[in-house]
N, C-alpha and C positions, 0 to 999 in steps of 0.2 A: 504494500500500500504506500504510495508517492503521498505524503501530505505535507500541504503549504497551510502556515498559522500568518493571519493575518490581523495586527491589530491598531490601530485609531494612531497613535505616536505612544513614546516612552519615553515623556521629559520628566517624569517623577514617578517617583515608587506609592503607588497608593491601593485602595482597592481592588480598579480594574486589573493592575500591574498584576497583584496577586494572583489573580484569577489564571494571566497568561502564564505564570510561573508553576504554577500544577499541572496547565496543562502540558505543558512542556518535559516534567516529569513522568508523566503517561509511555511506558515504554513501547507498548503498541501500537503506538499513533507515529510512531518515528518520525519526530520531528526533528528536521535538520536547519532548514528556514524562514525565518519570520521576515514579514513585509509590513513594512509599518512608516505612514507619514514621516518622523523625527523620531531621532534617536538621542540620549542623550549618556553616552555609551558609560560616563563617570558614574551615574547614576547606581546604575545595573552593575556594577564590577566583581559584587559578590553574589552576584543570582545565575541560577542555571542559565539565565539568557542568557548572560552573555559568551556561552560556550556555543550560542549557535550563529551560523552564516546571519547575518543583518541585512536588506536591502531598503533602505531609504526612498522616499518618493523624488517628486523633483520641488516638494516646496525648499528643497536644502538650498536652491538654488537664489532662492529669494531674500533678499537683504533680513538678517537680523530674523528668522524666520522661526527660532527654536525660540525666541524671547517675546515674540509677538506673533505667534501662529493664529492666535486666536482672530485677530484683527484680518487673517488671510480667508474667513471664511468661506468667502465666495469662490474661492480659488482648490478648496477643501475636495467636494465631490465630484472635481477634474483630475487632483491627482492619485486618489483612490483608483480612478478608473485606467490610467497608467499599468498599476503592474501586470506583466505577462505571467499568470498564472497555468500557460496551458502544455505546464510538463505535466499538471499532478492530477491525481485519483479524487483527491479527497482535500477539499478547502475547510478549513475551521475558519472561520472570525470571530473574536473579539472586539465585540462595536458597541459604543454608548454615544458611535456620531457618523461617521462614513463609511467602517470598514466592509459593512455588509453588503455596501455598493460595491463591492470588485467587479469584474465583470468573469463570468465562468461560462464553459458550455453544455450543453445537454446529456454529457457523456462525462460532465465532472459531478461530484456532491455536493454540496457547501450547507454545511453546519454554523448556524451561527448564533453565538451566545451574546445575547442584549442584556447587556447592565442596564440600559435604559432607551428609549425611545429620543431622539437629541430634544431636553429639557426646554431649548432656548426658541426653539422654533413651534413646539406644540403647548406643554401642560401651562410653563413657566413663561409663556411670547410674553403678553402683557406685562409679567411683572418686571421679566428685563427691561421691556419699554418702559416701563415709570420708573426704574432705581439708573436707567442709563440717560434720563432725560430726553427720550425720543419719543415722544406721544405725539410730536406733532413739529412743524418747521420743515428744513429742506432736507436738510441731515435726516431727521425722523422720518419722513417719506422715502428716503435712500434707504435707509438701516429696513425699513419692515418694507420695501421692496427688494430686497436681498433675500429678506429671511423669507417670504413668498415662494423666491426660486428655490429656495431650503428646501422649504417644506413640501414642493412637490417632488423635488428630487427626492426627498427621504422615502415619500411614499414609493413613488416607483423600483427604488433600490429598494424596498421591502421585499420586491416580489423577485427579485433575482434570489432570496434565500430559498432552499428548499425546505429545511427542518430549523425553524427558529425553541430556542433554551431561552428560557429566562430565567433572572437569578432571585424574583419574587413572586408570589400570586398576586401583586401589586403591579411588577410590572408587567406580568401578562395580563393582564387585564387591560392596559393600557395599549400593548400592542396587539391585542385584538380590535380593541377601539382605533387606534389609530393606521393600523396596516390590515386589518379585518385577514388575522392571522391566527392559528394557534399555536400555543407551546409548550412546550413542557418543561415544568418549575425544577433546577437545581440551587440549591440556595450556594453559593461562594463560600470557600474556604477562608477560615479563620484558625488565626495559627494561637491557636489558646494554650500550645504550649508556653508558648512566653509568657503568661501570667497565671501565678499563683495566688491565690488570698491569702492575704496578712496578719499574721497574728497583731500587729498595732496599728489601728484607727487613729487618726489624726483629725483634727478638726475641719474640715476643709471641704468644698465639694471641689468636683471638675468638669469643664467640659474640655473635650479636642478633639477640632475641627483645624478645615482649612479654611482660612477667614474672606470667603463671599459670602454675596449677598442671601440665594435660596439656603446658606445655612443657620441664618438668623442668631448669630451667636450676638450680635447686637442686644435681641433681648433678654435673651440670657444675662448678659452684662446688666441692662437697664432694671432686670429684676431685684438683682443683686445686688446694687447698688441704691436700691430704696431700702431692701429686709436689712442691711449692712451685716450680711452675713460674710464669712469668706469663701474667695471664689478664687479659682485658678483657673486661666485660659491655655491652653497648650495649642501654637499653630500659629500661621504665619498665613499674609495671601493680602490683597487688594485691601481689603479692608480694614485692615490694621489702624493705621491712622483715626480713622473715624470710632473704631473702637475705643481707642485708647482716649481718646478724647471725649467721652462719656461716663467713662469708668472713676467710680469713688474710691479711695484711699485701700478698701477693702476686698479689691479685686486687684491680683495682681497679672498679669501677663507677663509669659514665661516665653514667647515667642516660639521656636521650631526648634525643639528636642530630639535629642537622639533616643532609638529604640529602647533602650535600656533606662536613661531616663522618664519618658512616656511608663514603661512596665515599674516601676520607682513611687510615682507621683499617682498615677495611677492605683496600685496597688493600697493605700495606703488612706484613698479617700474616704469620705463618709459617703458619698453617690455622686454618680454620673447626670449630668444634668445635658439634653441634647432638646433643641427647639426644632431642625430641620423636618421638611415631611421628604423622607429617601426612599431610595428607590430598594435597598434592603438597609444600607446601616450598620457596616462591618465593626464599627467602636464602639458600639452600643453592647455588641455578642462581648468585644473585647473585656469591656467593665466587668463583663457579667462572670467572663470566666478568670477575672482577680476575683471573684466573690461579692461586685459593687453593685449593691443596688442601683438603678435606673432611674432617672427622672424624665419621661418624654415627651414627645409632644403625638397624640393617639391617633396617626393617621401614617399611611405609608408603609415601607415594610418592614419597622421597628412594630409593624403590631405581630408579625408572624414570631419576633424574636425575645420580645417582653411578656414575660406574663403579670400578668395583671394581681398586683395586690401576693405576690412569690418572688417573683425577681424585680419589682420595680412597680414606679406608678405610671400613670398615661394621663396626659392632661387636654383635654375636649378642645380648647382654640390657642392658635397661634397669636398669643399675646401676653404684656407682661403680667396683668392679673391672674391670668390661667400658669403661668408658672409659679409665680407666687402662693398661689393657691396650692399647688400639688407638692412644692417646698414644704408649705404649713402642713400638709396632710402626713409628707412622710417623717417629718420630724415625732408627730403624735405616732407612728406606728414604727420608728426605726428598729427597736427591738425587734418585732415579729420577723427581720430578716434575715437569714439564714443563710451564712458564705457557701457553706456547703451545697445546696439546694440551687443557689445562682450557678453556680460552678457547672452544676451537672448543666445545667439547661444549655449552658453554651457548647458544653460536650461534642450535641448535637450535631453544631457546623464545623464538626475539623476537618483537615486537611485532605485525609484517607477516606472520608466519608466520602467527597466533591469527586477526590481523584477516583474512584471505586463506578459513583455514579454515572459520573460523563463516560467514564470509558465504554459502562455496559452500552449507554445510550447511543455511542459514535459508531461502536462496534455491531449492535443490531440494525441500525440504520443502515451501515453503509452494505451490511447482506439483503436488507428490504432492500435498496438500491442495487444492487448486481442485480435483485431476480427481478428487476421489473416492478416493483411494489410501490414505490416512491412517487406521492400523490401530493400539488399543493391544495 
C-alpha cells in the first residue's frame, strides 16, 4: 500500500500536529511522505515527523509566508491543489482548512480526518467579521468576498473526500451540515501520559490556551478579575496585548511554557477553567488526566469529554456571569472531586486507543475500496 499523509502546514506543534504524529506511527499505513503547505522543520525536530521525506507547497515561495500564511488565504486552496499525489494507493489528510482539497483520482482512496470544518469561513464568519473590524467598508466587502470564494471552495473540496473521520460528534454534525456528508467519530489522541495528579493542590486555577479570539480567554481573565480570585494564563498568540491589558493584579500571565512546565503548573491547580466552544478540546482531557477538575463553557466537544458534576462543571453561556457562576458552584462542591475518577475518564483518549482505531478504520476501508464497495 503506497500512502501519501497530507496535512494543512506544520508551523507549530499543537493538537492537529498531534493527531498527524500517531498517524505516522501507524506501521501499516507506511508512511514515508507528508505534503503539507509550510513546514516549520525546528519545530518538529523531536517528532517522528521529522524522520519523514517533507514536501512543501509553493506558498514557501511567497515573501514572509510561514509568519503570515494566514493573510495568504486566498492563495491557500490553489496550493493544496499543486501537489502531485498520483504515485499512491491511499491518500490520508489531515484538514481543519484545505488539505482535503488535494486533488486524487478514481482509482486513488483519500481518507480524511477533519479536526474541523475551516471555523473562519462557516460556524465562526460573523464573529471574525466583528473582532477583525470588517462588517462593512471597502476592506470589509474584500475580506467577506474572499471568504465567499472560501467557502465555496470548501464545499466542493468536501466532495473530492471519499471517507470523511471526525474527531467529535460535534464536528460531524457540522460536517454533515455543512458538506451534507457523513462520518465516523474518532476522538484524537491525548498523550495523558505526561500528566499525573498531584498529591499538592495549590491555590490557583488555570487556563491554557492559544491566545485568539474564538478562544475567549479574555473572559476568563475579565471573570477573574472581578471574583479576585487567582488565575494563571499559560499561552501566547495575537491577543496577548489586549489580554494583558485587562487583567487585575491577581491574574498572572505566564506567557508560552514548555511541556514540562504546562505538566508543572498544570498538575498542581485547583481547576481548569476553559471559555472556548471547540471543536473537541484536547486541554481540557489534559486537566483531567493530572486529576483537575474542569471549568467549561457546555457547548462543543468539551461536552463529549467533561462529565458533568464527576470531572468538572459546564456553564450554559458564553459570558462573564456564567463563569462566575460555575467558579461559585465549584468552589461549594470542590470536595466531591475525585483525582482519581478524572484521571480514568481521560484514560479514555490515549494515544493507542486513536492509533488502534484509525488503523482498523483505514485498513477496512481501503478492502471496501479494492472490492468495489466504496460509496459517497
Amino acid at each position: 500500500m503506497r500512502t501519501a499523509l497530507v496535512h494543512d502546514w506544520l508551523i507549530d506543534f499543537r493538537g492537529a500536529e498531534r493527531v498527524v504524529e500517531q498517524i505516522v506511527l501507524i506501521p501499516e499505513l507506511g508512511i514515508k511522505k507528508l505534503y503539507t503547505l509550510l513546514f516549520s522543520k525546528r519545530e518538529f525536530s523531536g517528532s517522528p515527523i521529522a524522520n519523514l521525506e517533507v514536501e512543501e507547497s509553493i506558498l514557501v515561495k511567497l515573501p514572509l509566508s510561514k509568519k503570515f500564511y494566514r493573510q495568504y488565504i486566498l492563495f491557500l486552496p490553489f496550493a493544496a491543489e499543486q501537489f502531485d499525489l498520483s504515485e499512491y494507493e491511499l491518500v490520508i489528510s489531515s484538514s481543519h482548512s484545505v488539505a482535503k482539497g488535494v486533488i486524487t483520482r478514481t482509482d486513488q482512496l483519500h481518507i480524511s480526518y477533519c479536526h474541523t470544518p475551516m471555523r473562519y469561513v462557516w460556524d465562526l464568519y460573523h464573529l471574525y467579521l466583528r473582532q477583525m473590524g470588517l462588517t462593512k467598508g471597502i476592506k470589509g466587502n474584500i475580506v467577506r468576498l474572499i471568504f465567499h470564494y472560501v467557502r465555496m471552495w470548501d464545499y466542493l473540496a468536501s466532495k473530492r473526500v471519499d471517507v470523511f473521520v471526525a474527531n467529535s460528534k460535534y464536528v460531524a454534525r457540522r460536517i454533515k451540515k455543512h458538506y451534507g456528508r457523513e462520518s465516523t467519530v474518532i476522538y484524537p489522541p491525548v498523550d495523558t501520559e505526561r500528566f499525573m495528579p498531584s498529591h499538592r493542590r495549590e491555590d490557583y486555577f488555570i487556563t491554557v490556551s492559544h491566545l485568539v479570539p474564538y478562544k475567549r480567554v479574555d473572559l476568563i481573565v475579565r471573570a477573574f478579575s472581578k471574583i479576585k480570585l487567582p488565575l494563571l494564563v499559560v499561552g501566547d498568540g495575537p491577543d496577548m496585548h489586549k489580554i494583558k491589558a485587562m487583567a487585575s493584579p491577581n491574574v498572572e500571565l505566564l506567557g508560552r511554557l514548555s511541556d514540562q512546565e504546562v505538566v508543572e503548573y498544570m498538575s498542581k491547580a485547583k481547576a481548569f477553567v476553559y471559555a472556548a466552544e471547540e471543536d473537541f478540546g484536547i486541554v481540557p482531557v489534559e486537566a483531567q488526566a493530572a486529576g483537575v477538575p474542569v471549568i467549561a463553557f457546555g457547548k462543543g466537544g468539551v461536552v463529549e469529554s467533561v462529565l458533568e458534576g464527576e470531572t468538572g462543571i459546564l456553564f450554559e453561556e458564553q459570558n462573564v456571569a456564567s463563569i462566575i457562576g460555575a467558579v461559585q458552584r465549584f468552589l461549594k462542591h470542590e470536595d466531591k472531586f475525585d483525582p482519581a475518577v478524572i484521571r480514568r475518564n481521560a484514560e479514555r483518549f490515549s494515544p493507542q486507543r486513536f492509533r488502534q482505531e484509525f488503523r482498523d478504520l483505514v485498513l477496512s476501508k481501503y478492502e471496501e475500496f479494492k472490492a468495489g464497495k466504496i460509496r459517497m
